[in-house]
C-alpha positions, 0 to 999 in steps of 0.5 A, a space after each residue: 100833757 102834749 098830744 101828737 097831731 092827729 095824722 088824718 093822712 095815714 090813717 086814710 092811707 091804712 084804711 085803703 082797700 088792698 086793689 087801691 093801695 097797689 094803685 097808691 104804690 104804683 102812682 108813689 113810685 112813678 111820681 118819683 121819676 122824672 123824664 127829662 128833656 131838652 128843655 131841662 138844660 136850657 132852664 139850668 143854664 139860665 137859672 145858673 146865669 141868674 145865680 151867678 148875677 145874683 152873687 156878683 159883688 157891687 164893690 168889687 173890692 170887697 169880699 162877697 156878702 149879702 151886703 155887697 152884691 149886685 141888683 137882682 134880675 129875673 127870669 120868665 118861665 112861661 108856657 100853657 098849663 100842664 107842661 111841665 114847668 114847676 115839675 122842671 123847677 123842682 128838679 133842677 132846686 132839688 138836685 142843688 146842693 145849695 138849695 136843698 131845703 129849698 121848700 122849708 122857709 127855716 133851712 139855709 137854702 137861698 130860694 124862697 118858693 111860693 105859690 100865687 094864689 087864685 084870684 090873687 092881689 097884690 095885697 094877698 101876694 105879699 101876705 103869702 110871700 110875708 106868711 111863708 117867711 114866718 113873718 107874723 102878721 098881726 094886722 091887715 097892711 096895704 101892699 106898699 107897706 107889705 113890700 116895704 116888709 118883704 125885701 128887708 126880711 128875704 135879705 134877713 133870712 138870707 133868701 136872696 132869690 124869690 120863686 113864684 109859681 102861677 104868677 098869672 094869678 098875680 096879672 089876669 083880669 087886672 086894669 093895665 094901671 094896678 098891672 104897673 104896679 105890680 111891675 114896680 114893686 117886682 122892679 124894686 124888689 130887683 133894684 133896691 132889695 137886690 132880689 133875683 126872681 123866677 116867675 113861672 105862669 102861662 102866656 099872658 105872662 107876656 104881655 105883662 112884662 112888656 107894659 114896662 121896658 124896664 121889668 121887661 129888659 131884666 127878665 129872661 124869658 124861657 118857653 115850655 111850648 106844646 108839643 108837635 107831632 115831632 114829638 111823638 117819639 118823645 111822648 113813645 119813649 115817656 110811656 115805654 119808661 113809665 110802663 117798663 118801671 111799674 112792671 107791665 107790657 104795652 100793647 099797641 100797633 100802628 094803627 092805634 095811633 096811641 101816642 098821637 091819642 094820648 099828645 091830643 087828650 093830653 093837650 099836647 102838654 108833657 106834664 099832662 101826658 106824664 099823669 095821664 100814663 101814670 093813671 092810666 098804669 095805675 088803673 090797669 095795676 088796680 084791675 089786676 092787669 099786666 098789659 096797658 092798653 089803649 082801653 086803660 087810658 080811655 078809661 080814665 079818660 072817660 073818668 075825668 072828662 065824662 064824655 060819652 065813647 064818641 068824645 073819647 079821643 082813645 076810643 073814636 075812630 076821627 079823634 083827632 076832630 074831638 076838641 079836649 079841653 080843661 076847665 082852663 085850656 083846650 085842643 082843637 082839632 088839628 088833623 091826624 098827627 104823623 104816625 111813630 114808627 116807635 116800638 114796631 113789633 113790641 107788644 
């Protein structure tokens, strides 16, 4: 007799309490949406270029085949943590035609995703890589003959483009010689197997793909920088979106300086300021309140950090001298940014 699998995720969501599953459908819902920018068709159009490499035929008087087409190239989406970049990719895969299914490794979509784990050899990437495929791996390999196995079974399972997220795993805190090897196996997942790549990480990135001019010349490279205090008209507009569609008012004036607050705790990354807003609703959708205020986001603010009210950038009256920071980044003290003249008289 087959049982069905024990679903632990359902039953966890049934047993929530009724203020916490208000704050489950407000964050479901608002997770849904995506605020795009002007970064959204710069990356589109390098990945459409990518795309139309991938297809080119290397004989050109033959017709278009996996067999027939020209050595992969890549592309380099770097920018610090929390701005948005894998959100970005998402988007733009599933709203593909041809990639649909893009996250199944059995669906017919060209696009093998994975994620680097951390830390992460060389030895592990290609047993993710190998594992996601539902390669079976039944004993330890070393990681030339990993990659040996790699190319031959994304070209068989017709996966002619390969994205790996967090690629900085992949580099940090490595010695510049096993970094080299990293840079020719990519090169001969490009060269021999004709695999196109989109690595996506933070800035070290950078430094890596320049240790060889080769790797480096066929990588495009496409930055998510952070946000300046021009953009807090950007950062206006996310919030008035996100509070508009959970329902709710804002309350804020010019002197709360509010969108400058939240581009600081959010270290001046998009992707960071979206979550913090969509916590912050939720939380003041879990109180039972139909205004978000700026006390809603120090309150998560204080949830996460632990810091006392004076650490609070949302509460102090000289926020913009408190250093925020992750486990991983940080925003040092920058000064007041420019006011927004966004939203006058809304309240």
């Amino acid at each position: 007799m087959t049982h069905k699998p024990f679903n632990a995720v359902a039953r966890l969501r049934e047993a929530l309490p009724p203020e916490f599953s208000a704050q489950y459908n407000t964050i479901k819902t608002l997770r849904t949406k995506f605020l795009r920018t002007n970064r959204e068709p710069m990356l589109a159009q390098e990945i459409n270029l990518l795309i139309n490499n991938a297809v080119q035929c290397r004989d050109t008087s033959l017709p278009p085949s996996l067999e027939n087409r020209v050595e992969g190239r890549g592309i380099a989406l770097v920018g610090p943590t929390g701005v948005g970049k894998t959100t970005s990719l998402n988007d733009f895969f599933k709203n593909h035609a041809v990639f649909s299914g893009y996250r199944e490794p059995a669906s017919m979509s060209p696009l093998l995703w994975i994620s680097a784990p951390s830390p992460c050899t060389l030895i592990q990437l290609g047993r993710r890589i190998l594992i996601k495929s539902g390669y079976p791996l039944e004993r330890e390999l070393p990681a030339h003959r990993l990659f040996e196995l790699v190319g031959p079974r994304l070209n068989a399972m017709g996966k002619i483009v390969l994205c790996i997220e967090e690629f900085q795993h992949v580099v940090h805190n490595v010695p510049e010689k096993d970094q080299q090897t990293v840079a020719d196996t990519l090169k001969n997942l490009m060269e021999t197997e004709r695999i196109s790549l989109i690595l996506s990480g933070v800035e070290t990135l950078i430094p890596f793909l320049a240790l060889d001019p080769q790797l480096d010349r066929r990588m495009t490279k496409v930055y998510f920088h952070r946000l300046t205090s021009e953009d807090l008209e950007l950062i206006a507009d996310m919030v008035h979106t996100y509070v508009e569609e959970a329902g709710l008012q804002i309350a804020y004036s010019d002197s709360d300086a509010l969108f400058a607050r939240l581009t600081h705790a959010s270290l001046y990354a998009l992707g960071l300021s979206i979550e913090n807003t969509i916590s912050a609703i939720a939380y003041c959708k879990g109180k039972g309140d139909a205004t978000l205020t700026r006390e809603h986001y120090a309150a998560i603010y204080a949830a996460k950090s632990g810091k006392a009210a004076s650490e609070n950038p949302f509460l102090a009256e000289r926020w913009h001298e408190i250093v925020c920071k992750t486990s991983v980044e940080e925003a040092n003290a920058a000064g007041p940014a420019s006011a927004t003249a966004r939203g006058k008289g809304r309240k």
